[in-house]
C-alpha positions in Angstrom: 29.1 16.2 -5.2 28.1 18.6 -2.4 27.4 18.3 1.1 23.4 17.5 0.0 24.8 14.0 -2.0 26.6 12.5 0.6 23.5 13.1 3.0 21.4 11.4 0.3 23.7 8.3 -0.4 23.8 7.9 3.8 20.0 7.8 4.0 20.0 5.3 1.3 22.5 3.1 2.6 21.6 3.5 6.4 17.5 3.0 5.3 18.7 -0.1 3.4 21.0 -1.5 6.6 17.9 -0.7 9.2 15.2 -2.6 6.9 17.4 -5.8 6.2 18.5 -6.0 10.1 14.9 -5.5 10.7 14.1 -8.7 7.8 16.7 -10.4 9.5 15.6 -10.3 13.4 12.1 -11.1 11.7 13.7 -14.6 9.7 14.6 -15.2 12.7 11.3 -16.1 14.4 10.3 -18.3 10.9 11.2 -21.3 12.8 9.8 -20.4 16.6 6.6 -22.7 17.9 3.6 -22.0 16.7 2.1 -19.3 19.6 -0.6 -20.8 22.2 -4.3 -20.9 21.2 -3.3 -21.1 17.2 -2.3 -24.4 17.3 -5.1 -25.1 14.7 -4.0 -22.8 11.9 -1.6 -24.9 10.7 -0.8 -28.6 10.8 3.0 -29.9 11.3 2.9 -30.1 7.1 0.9 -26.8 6.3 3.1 -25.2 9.0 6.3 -26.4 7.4 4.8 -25.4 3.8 4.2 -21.5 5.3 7.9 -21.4 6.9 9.4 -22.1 3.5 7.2 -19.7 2.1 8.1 -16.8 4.4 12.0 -17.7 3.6 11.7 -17.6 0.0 10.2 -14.5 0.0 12.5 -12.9 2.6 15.4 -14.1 0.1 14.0 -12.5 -3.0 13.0 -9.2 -0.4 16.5 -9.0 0.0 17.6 -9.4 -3.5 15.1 -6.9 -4.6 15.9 -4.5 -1.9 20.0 -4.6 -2.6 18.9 -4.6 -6.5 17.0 -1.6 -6.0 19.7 0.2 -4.0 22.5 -0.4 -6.0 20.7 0.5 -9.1 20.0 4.4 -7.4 24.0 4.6 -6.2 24.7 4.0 -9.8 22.2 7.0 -11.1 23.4 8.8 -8.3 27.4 8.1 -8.9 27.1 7.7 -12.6 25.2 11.0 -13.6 21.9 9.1 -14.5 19.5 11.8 -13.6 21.3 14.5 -15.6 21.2 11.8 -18.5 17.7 11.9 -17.9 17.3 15.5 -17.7 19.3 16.0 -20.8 17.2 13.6 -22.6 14.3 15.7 -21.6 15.7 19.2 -22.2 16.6 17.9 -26.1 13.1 17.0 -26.5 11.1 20.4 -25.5 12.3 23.5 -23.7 8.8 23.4 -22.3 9.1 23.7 -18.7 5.8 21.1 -17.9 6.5 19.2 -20.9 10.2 18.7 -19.7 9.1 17.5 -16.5 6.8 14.8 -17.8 8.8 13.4 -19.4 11.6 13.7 -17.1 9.2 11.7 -14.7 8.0 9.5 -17.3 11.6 8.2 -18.3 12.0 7.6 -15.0 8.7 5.6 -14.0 8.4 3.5 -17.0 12.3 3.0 -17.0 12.2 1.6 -13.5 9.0 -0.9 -13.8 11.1 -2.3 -17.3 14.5 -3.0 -15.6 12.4 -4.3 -12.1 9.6 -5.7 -14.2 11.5 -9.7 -14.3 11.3 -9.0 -10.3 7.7 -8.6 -10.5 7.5 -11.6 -13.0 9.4 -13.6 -11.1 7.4 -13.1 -7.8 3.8 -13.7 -9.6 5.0 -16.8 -11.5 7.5 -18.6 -10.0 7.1 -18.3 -6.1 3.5 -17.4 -6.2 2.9 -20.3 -8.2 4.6 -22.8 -6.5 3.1 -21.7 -3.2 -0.2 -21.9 -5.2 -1.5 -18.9 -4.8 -1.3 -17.3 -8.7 -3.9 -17.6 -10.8 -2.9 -14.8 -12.9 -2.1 -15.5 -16.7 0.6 -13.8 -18.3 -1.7 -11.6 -20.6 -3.3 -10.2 -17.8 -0.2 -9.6 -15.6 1.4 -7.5 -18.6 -2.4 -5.9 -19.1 -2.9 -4.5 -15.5 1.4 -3.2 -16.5 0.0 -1.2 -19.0 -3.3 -0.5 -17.4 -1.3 0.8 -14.5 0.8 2.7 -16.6 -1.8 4.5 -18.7 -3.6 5.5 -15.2 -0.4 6.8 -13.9 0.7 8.7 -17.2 -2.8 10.2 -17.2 -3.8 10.6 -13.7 -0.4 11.2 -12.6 0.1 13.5 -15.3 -2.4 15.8 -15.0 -2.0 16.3 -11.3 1.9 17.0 -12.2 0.7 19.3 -14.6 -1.3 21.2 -12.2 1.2 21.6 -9.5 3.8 23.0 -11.8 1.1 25.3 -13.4 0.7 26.7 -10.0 4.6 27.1 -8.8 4.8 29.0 -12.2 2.3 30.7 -11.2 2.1 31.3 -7.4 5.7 30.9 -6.7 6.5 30.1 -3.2 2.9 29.7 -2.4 2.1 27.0 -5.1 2.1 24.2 -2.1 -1.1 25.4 -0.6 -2.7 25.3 -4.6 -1.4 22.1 -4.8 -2.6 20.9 -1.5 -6.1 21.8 -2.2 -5.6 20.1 -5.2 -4.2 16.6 -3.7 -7.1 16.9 -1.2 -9.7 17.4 -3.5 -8.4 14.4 -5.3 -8.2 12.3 -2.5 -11.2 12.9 -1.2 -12.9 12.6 -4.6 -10.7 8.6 -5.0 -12.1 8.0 -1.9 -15.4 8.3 -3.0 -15.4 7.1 -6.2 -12.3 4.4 -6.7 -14.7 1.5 -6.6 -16.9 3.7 -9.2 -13.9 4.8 -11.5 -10.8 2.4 -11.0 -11.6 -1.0 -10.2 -14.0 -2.0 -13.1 -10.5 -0.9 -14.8 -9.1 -4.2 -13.4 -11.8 -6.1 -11.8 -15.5 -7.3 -12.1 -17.7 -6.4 -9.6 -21.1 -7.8 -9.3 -23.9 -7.2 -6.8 -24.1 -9.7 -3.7 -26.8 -12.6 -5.1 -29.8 -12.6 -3.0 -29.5 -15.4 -0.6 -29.1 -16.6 2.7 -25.7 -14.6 2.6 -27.4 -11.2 1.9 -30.2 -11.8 4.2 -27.6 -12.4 7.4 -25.6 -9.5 6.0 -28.7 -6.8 5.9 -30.1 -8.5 9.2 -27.0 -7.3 10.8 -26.8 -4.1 9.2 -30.5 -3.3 10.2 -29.6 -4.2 13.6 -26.7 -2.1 14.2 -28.9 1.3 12.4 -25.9 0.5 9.0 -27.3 1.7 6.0 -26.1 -0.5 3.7 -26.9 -0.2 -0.2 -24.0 -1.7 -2.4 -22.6 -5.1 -0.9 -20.3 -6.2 -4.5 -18.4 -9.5 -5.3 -14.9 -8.7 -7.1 -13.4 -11.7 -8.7 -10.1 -11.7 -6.8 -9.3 -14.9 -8.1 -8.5 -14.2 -11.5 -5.3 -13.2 -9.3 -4.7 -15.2 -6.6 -6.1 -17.3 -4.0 -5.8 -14.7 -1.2 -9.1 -13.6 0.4 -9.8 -10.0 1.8 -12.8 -7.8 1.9 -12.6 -4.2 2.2 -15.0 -0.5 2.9 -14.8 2.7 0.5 -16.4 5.7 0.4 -18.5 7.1 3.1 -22.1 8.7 3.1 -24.2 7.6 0.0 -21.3 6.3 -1.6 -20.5 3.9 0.7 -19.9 0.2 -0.3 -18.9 -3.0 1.3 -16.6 -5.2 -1.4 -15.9 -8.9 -0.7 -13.7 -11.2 -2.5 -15.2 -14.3 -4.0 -12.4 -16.3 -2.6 -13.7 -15.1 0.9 -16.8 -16.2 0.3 -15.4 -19.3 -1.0 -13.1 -19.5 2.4 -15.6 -18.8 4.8 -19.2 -19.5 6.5 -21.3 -17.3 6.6 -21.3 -16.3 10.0 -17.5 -15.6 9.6 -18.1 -13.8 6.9 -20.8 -11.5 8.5 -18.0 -11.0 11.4 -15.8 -9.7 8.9 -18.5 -7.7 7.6 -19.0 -6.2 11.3 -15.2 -5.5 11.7 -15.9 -3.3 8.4 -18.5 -1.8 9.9 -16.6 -1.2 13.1 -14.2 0.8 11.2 -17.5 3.0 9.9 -18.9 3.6 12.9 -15.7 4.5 14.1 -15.0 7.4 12.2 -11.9 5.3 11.2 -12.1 6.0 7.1 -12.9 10.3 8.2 -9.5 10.3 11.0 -7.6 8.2 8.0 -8.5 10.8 5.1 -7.9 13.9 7.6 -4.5 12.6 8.4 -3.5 11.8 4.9 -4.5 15.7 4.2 -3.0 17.2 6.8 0.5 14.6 6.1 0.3 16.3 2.6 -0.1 19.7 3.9 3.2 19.2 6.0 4.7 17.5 3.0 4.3 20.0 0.1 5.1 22.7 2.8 8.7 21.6 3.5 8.8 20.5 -0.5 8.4 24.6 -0.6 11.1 25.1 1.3 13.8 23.2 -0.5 12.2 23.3 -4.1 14.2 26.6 -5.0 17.5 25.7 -3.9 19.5 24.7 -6.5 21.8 22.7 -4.4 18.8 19.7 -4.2 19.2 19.6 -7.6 23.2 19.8 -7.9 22.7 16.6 -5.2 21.5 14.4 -7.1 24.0 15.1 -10.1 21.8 17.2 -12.3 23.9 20.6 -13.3 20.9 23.3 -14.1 18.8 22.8 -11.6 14.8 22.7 -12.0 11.2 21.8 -10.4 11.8 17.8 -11.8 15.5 17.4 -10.3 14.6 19.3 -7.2 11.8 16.9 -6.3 13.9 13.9 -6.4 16.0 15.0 -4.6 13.4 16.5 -2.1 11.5 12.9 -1.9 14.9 11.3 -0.9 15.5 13.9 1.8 12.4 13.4 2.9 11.9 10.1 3.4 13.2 9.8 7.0 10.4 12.1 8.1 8.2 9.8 5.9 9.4 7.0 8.2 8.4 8.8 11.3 5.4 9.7 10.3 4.9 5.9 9.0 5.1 4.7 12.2 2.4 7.0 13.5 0.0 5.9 11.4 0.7 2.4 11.5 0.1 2.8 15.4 -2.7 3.9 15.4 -3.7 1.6 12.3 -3.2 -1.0 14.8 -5.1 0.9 17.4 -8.3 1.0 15.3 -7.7 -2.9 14.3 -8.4 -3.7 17.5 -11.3 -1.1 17.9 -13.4 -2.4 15.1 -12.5 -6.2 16.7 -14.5 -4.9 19.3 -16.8 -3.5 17.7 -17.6 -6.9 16.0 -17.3 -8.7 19.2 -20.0 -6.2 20.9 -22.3 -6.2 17.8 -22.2 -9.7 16.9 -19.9 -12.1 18.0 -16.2 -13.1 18.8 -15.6 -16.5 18.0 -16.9 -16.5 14.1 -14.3 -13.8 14.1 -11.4 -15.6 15.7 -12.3 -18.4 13.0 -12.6 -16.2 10.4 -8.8 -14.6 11.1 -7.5 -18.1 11.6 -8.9 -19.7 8.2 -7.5 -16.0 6.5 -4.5 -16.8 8.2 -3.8 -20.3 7.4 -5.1 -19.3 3.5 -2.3 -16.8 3.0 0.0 -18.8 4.9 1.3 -15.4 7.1 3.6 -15.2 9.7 2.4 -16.1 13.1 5.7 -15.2 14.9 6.5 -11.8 13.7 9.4 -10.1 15.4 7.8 -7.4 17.7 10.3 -4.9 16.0 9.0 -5.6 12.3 6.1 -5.5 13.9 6.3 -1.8 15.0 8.2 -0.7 11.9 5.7 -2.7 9.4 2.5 -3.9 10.5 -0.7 -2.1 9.7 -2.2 -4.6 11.5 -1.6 -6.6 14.8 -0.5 -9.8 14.6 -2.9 -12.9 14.7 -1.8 -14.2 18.2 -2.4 -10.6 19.9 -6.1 -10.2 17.8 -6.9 -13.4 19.4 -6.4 -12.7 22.9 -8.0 -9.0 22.0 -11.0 -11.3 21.1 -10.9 -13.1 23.8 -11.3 -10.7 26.3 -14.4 -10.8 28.5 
C-alpha cells in the first residue's frame, strides 16, 4: 500500500461524497412549485406521478453508486486486481493476450454482479412508471450484443495500442492517438451505417405531409438533406428523442417513432431545425475536435505514468504491467476527467441554446417551446434542478431557462 493507494481510495471516496451531496441538494428541489410559464407540463396528478419518479430513481442512484464504490474498496483492499492478473498470467504469458483477458475478466465480471441493477431499473421502476417496453429477451440480447461489440471493437483497438507501446515505447500515445481519432471520426460517420441496425430498425421517413414540411424547410434554409430515418425506439421505451450523425454526404437526421407519435408536425419540424442549428453551427466539427484533442491530452499523461511501476503496485497488483498500470492511471485521472467534464458540458449548454436560436430565427419559437414541454411532460424530467447539479451534470439547460431563451424578442 504506497503513497499512490491511499490517493486512489481518497478520490474514490471524496468523488463518491461530492456526487451524493450534489443528488442530495438536487432531491431537494423534487418538491419546489412548478417554475412560472410551465404550469402546463404537468397537472397536480401528473406532477405528483413525476416527483415520485425522480425520488425512486435518486434512491436506487444512491444504492447503485454506494454498491459500486464499495465493491472497488473491496478489489482494492482485498487484492482483486492481482487475483485478476494472476488469473490472466496462468492462462498465456502473452503480453496482449494477458491484457485481454485481464480487461475482459473485468468488464464482463462487472456487468454480471451489477447486471440485477440494470434489471431492476428496466423492469421494475421503468415499468411501473410506464415507460419499458422492453422484453426480457431483448434486454439480455442487446447484454450480449453489447458485449460481443465491446470484446471485438474494444479488443482490437486494445490490441493496437499495446502493439504500439511494444513497439514505439514512450511514443506509442501519439500511434494510439491517431488511432482513437481515426476511429472516432470514422463512428462518427458511419454508427448509424454500422451499429444501430445491430439494435434498431431504421426505416426511411414515409412520403407524406411530414416529409414534405421537413424538405420544405430544409430547402429553405440551403440544408441538404438526403436520409431522414424512423428507429423504432419503442421496442424500448416510451421516451421520445431525435438525433444528427455524420456530417458531409453522410449526414442523416434519425427520429424516434415515439416522437412522431408525441408530436405535430410543426413541433416536430422545430426539433428538426434545432438539429439543424447544431449543423450549421459547426457544433458536431467543434464536438469531434475537442473529443480529439481531450484524447491527445489523455494518452499523453497515460505516457507519463504507464511505466512506473508504482501505478501498478497501487492498485494491489505485485509485477506491474501495461493492464494494471492503466487502471490505475484511469482512477488517477479521473479528477482531470471531471474538469474537463465540466468544460464540455458548458459549452454543451452554450450550443443548446445556439441551435434554440437557430430554430427560432429559421422557423419558429412557439412549436418549439411546445415541443420541449410535451418531451418534458413524456419523460416526466425534473423541472426544478438544483443549479449545482445543474453545472456538474447537465448537457443541457433546464426546460424553465430554454423557455425564457425562446422567448426572447
Amino acid at each position: 500500500m504506497n503513497t499512490l493507494f491511499y490517493i486512489i481510495v481518497a478520490i474514490l471516496v471524496v468523488q463518491f461524497i461530492m456526487e451524493t451531496v450534489l443528488d442530495h441538494l438536487n432531491a431537494k428541489h423534487y418538491n419546489d412549485p412548478i417554475p412560472e410559464g410551465l404550469d402546463d407540463v404537468f397537472d397536480k396528478d401528473e406532477y405528483q406521478k413525476s416527483q415520485a419518479y425522480k425520488k425512486t430513481t435518486y434512491r436506487f442512484g444512491l444504492a447503485t453508486s454506494t454498491f459500486s464504490l464499495v465493491l472497488t474498496l473491496a478489489f482494492l483492499f482485498f487484492g482483486g486486481f492481482e487475483w485478476v492478473n494472476q488469473i490472466a498470467r496462468s492462462l498465456t504469458d502473452n503480453t496482449i493476450a494477458m491484457t485481454l483477458i485481464f480487461f475482459g475478466i473485468i468488464f464482463i465480471g462487472n456487468d454480471l454482479i451489477t447486471l440485477p441493477f440494470s434489471y431492476y431499473a428496466t423492469f421494475v421502476i421503468e415499468e411501473n412508471f410506464g415507460f419499458n417496453k422492453t422484453t426480457k429477451k431483448l434486454f439480455f440480447m442487446d447484454k450480449l450484443k453489447g458485449w460481443a461489440m465491446m470484446l471485438v471493437v474494444g479488443g482490437l483497438i486494445l490490441t493496437l495500442v499495446l502493439w504500439f507501446y511494444g513497439w514505439a515505447g514512450d511514443s506509442f500515445w501519439i500511434y494510439a492517438w491517431i488511432l482513437v481519432a481515426v476511429f472516432t471520426l470514422f463512428m462518427n460517420l458511419f454508427y448509424s451505417k454500422l451499429i444501430v441496425p445491430m439494435f434498431n430498425k431504421q426505416t426511411p421517413l414515409e412520403q407524406g405531409s411530414l416529409k414534405a414540411k421537413i424538405e420544405t424547410y430544409a430547402k429553405n434554409v440551403g440544408f441538404e438533406l438526403q436520409h431522414v430515418f424512423v428507429i423504432d425506439g419503442s421496442k424500448r421505451s416510451t421516451k421520445a428523442n431525435a438525433y444528427f450523425s455524420g456530417f458531409g454526404k453522410e449526414k442523416r437526421v434519425t427520429l424516434y417513432d415515439t416522437l412522431i407519435k408525441d408530436l405535430e408536425e410543426e413541433e416536430i419540424v422545430a426539433v428538426l431545425a434545432h438539429e439543424v442549428g447544431h449543423y450549421k453551427k459547426n457544433h458536431i466539427i467543434y464536438n469531434l475536435i475537442a473529443s480529439i484533442l481531450l484524447t491527445g491530452v489523455t494518452l499523453f499523461i497515460l505516457s507519463l505514468f504507464i511505466n512506473n511501476p508504482e501505478v501498478s503496485y497501487a492498485i494491489g497488483v505485485t509485477t506491474p504491467s501495461f493492464h494494471a498500470a492503466l487502471i490505475g492511471f484511469g482512477i488517477l485521472y479521473s479528477p482531470i476527467s471531471e474538469i474537463t467534464g465540466l468544460a464540455m458540458n458548458h459549452l454543451s449548454r452554450k450550443f443548446e441554446y445556439q441551435a434554440d436560436d437557430y430554430a427560432k430565427d429559421t422557423y419558429a419559437a412557439l412549436p418549439l417551446i411546445t415541443a420541449l414541454k410535451k418531451l418534458s411532460k413524456n419523460s416526466l424530467s425534473n423541472l426544478t434542478p438544483h443549479p449545482a447539479y445543474v453545472f456538474m451534470h447537465y448537457s443541457h439547460p433546464p426546460l424553465a431557462k430554454r423557455m425564457a431563451n425562446l422567448k426572447k424578442q
